[in-house]
Structure formats: structure tokens, C-alpha cells
C-alpha positions as CSV (number, residue, x, y, z in Angstrom):
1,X,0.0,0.0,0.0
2,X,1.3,3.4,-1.1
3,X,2.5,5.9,2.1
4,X,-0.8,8.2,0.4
5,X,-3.0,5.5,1.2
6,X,-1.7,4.2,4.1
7,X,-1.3,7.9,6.1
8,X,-4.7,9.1,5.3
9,X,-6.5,5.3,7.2
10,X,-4.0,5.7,10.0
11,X,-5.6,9.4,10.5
12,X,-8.6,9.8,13.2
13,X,-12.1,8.9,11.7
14,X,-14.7,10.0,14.0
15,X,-18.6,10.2,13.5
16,X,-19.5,13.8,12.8
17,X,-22.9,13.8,11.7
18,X,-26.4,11.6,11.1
19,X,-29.3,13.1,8.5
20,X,-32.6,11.3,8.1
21,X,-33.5,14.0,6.1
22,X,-32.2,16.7,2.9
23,X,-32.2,18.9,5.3
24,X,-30.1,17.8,7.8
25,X,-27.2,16.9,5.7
26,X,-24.3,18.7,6.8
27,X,-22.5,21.3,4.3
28,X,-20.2,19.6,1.6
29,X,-16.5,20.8,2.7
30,X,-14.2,18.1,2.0
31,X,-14.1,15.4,-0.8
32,X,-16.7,12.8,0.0
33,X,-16.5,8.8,-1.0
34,X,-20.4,7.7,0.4
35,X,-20.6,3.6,0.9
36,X,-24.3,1.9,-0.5
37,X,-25.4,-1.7,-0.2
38,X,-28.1,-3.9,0.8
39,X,-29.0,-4.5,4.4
40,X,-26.4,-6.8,5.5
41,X,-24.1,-6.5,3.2
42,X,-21.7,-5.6,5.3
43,X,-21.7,-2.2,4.8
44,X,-20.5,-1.3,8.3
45,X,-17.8,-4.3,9.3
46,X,-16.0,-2.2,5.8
47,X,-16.1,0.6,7.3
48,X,-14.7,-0.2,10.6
49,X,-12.1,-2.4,8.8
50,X,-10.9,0.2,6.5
51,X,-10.4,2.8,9.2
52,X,-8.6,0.0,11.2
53,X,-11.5,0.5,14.1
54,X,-13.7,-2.3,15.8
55,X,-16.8,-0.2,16.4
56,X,-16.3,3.2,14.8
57,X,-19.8,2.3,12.6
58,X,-22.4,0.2,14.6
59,X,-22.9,-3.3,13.2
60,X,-26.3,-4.6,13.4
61,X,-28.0,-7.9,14.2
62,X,-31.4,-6.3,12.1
63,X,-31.2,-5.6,8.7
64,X,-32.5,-2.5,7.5
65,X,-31.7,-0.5,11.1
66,X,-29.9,2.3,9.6
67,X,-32.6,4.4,8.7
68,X,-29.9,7.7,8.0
69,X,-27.2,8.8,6.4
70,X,-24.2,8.7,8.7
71,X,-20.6,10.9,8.0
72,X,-17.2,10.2,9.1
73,X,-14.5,12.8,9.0
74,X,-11.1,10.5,8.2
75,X,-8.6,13.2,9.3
76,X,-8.8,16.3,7.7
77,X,-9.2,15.0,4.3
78,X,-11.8,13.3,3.6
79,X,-15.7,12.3,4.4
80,X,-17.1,8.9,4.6
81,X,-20.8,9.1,3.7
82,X,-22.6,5.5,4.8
83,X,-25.8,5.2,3.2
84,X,-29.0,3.5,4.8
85,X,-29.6,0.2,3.3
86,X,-31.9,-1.3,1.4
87,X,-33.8,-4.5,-0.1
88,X,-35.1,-5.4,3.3
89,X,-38.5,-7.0,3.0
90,X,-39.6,-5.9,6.2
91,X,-39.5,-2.3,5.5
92,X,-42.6,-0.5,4.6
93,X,-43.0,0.5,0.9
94,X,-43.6,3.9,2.0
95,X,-40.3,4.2,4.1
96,X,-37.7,2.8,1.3
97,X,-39.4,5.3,-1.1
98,X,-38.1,8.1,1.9
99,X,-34.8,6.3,1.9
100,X,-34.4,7.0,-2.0
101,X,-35.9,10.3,-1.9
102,X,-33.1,10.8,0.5
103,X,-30.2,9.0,-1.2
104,X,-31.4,10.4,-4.5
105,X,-31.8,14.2,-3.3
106,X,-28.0,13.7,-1.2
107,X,-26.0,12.3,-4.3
108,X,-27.5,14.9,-6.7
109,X,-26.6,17.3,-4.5
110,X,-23.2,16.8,-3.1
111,X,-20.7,18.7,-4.9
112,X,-18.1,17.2,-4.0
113,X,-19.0,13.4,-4.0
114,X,-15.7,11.6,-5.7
115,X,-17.3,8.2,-5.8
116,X,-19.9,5.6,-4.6
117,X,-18.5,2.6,-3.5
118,X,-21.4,0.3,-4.1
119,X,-21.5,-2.9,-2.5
120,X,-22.3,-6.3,-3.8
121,X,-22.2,-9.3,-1.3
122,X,-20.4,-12.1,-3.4
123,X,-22.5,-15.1,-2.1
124,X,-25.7,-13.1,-3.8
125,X,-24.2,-11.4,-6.7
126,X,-26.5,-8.9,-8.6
127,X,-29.8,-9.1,-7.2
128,X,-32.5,-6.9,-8.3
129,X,-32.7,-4.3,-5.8
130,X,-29.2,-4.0,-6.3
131,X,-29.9,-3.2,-10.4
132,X,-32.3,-0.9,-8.9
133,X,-29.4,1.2,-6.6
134,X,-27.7,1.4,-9.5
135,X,-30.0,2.2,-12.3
136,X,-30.6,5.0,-9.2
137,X,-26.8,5.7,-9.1
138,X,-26.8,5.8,-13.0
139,X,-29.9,8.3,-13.6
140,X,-28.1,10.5,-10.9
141,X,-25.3,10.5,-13.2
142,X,-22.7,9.8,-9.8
143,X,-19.8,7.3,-10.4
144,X,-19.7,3.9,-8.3
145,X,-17.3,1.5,-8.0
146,X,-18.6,-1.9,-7.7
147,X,-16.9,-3.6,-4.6
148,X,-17.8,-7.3,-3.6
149,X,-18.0,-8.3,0.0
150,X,-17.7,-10.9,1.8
151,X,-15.3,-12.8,-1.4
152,X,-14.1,-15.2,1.3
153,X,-17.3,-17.5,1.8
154,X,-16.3,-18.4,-2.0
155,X,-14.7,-21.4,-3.2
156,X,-11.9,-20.5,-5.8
157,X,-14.8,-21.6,-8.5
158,X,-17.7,-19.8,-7.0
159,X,-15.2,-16.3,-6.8
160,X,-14.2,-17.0,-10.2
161,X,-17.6,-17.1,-11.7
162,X,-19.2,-14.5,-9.7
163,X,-16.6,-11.7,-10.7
164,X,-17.4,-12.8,-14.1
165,X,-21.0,-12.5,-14.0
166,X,-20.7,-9.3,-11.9
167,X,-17.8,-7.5,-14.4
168,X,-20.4,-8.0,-17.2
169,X,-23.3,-6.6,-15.3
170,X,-21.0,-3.5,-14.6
171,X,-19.6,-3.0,-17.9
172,X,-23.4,-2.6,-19.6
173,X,-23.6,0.7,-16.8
174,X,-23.2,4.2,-17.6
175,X,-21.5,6.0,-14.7
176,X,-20.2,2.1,-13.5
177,X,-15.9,2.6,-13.0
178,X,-15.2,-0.4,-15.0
179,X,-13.2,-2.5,-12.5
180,X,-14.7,-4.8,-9.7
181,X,-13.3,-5.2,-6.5
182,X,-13.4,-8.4,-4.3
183,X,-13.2,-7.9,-0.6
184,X,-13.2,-9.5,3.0
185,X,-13.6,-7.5,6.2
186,X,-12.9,-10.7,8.0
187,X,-9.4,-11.7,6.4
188,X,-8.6,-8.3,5.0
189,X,-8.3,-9.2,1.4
190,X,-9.0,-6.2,-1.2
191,X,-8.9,-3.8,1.4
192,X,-5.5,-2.5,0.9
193,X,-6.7,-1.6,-3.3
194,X,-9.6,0.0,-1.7
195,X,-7.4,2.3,0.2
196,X,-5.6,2.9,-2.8
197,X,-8.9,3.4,-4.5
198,X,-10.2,6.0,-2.0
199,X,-6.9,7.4,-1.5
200,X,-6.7,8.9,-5.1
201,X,-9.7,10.2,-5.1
202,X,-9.2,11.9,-1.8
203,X,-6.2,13.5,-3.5
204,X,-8.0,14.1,-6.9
């Protein structure tokens, strides 16, 4: 991992604000990477792994609990945006349509988003609330990079064919960067091209 990347996740990342609405998201002052996924994706074990912390975002035993957008200040350089999930059957209709009112109103609206790092859990693959996020993420015009999770449940065939099957869903998108990464909060694989990832965007 480059000095870049590896100075800015060794820098303090604290929680700086929550918004369950537009109008509580907090003014856009730093270059922004925001995190999106289904519920239980893993979304949150990413976040504390990336950062190098064990609780800095809460992990949840209920899918669907993180009904907000939550920010993390890494540093002085750079915002980490983590979207609420969704695909969860038990939320009401009415509430995931607030949720993408939400998500849709903060990414057409955030000057200085660099990137979406949309998550894909690799034991899944592409399912169809995840086509949805990113027809979502596509209309807005906002670029995402596709990141699987959770690559280690995979046998060396299962990894193979999944980051086939999701590449050639990607490359079909419009704002889609066209390389997939494959990722495992548990055993720390990926992260390190992640970093990398973020990192020179951060700079950018």
C-alpha cells in the first residue's frame, strides 16, 4: 500500500454527523466517498475495517436498522458518507421510497461526491434491488465503484464465476468505474486496493 493511502487510514475517523433528512445533511467541505449496499451487506464491518477500528460504525443484528445517512470525517481530508440500506422485506413500501428520496436528493446534491463505493455481497451477486441502486446511481449521473464483500465465503470456482457474471453486469452501466473489486472484512483481502482506491480520489 502506497504511504498516500496508508497515512490518510491511520488518521482519526470520527462520527461527525447523522441526517434522516435533505435537510439535515451537513454542508459539503471536504471530498466525499459515500458507501451503498443492501442491508447486511456488510456495509458497516467495511467501514470499521478500512479505518482500522472495531466499532467506529455500529454493526447490526437487524437488517434494515440504519434508517440515515451517517458521516465520518477521516482526518482532515476526507468524508465517509454511509448510506442506509436497502432490499429489506420488512420495511414499509412507504419508508424505502423516503430512503431513495433521501439518497437520490444527497447524491444529486453533493458537490463534491468523488465516488460511490457500491457494495455487492459475493455469495448473492446482482440481485434486483441492487440493479435498482444502481439504475438509481446511473440516472443521478454519480460514479460507483462496484466492490464485492464478503469474497471469502467463496470457493476459488464460486469467486471465479461470480466476478465474471458481476464484471459483465457493470460494464453494460453508464456512470459504472469499470473494475470490480473483491473484498473480505474478515481476512482483510481487497482492502488495501480499496485504500488505494479511496486514497486517489481523496487526492483528486
Amino acid at each position: 500500500m502506497s504511504e498516500t493511502a496508508e497515512k490518510l487510514f491511520r488518521n482519526t475517523c470520527e462520527f461527525v454527523a447523522g441526517a434522516a433528512n435533505f435537510d439535515a445533511i451537513p454542508p459539503s467541505r471536504r471530498p466525499e466517498i459515500a458507501i451503498a449496499g443492501r442491508s447486511n451487506v456488510g456495509k458497516s464491518s467495511l467501514i470499521n475495517a478500512l479505518t482500522h477500528r472495531k466499532s467506529l460504525a455500529r454493526v447490526s443484528q437487524n437488517p434494515g436498522a440504519t434508517k440515515q445517512i451517517n458521516f465520518f470525517e477521516l482526518g482532515d481530508t476526507l468524508i465517509l458518507a454511509d448510506l442506509p440500506g436497502y432490499g429489506y422485506a420488512r420495511i414499509s413500501k412507504s419508508l424505502a421510497e423516503e430512503w431513495q428520496t433521501l439518497i437520490f436528493s444527497y447524491l444529486r446534491g453533493r458537490p463534491n461526491l468523488r465516488r460511490v463505493i457500491h457494495l455487492i455481497d459475493a455469495r448473492r451477486g446482482i440481485m434486483p434491488t441492487d440493479v435498482e441502486a444502481m439504475d438509481l446511481l446511473d440516472e443521478a449521473a454519480v460514479s460507483y465503484l462496484v466492490v464485492l464483500t464478503k469474497i471469502d465465503k467463496l470457493s476459488p470456482k464460486e469467486r471465479q464465476q461470480t466476478l465474471a457474471e458481476v464484471g459483465a453486469g457493470v460494464a453494460r452501466r453508464t456512470a459504472a468505474y469499470p473494475d470490480v473489486l473483491a473484498t473480505s472484512s474478515e481476512t482483510g483481502e481487497g482492502l488495501e486496493a480499496l485504500r488505494e482506491h479511496i486514497a486517489a480520489l481523496a487526492a483528486s
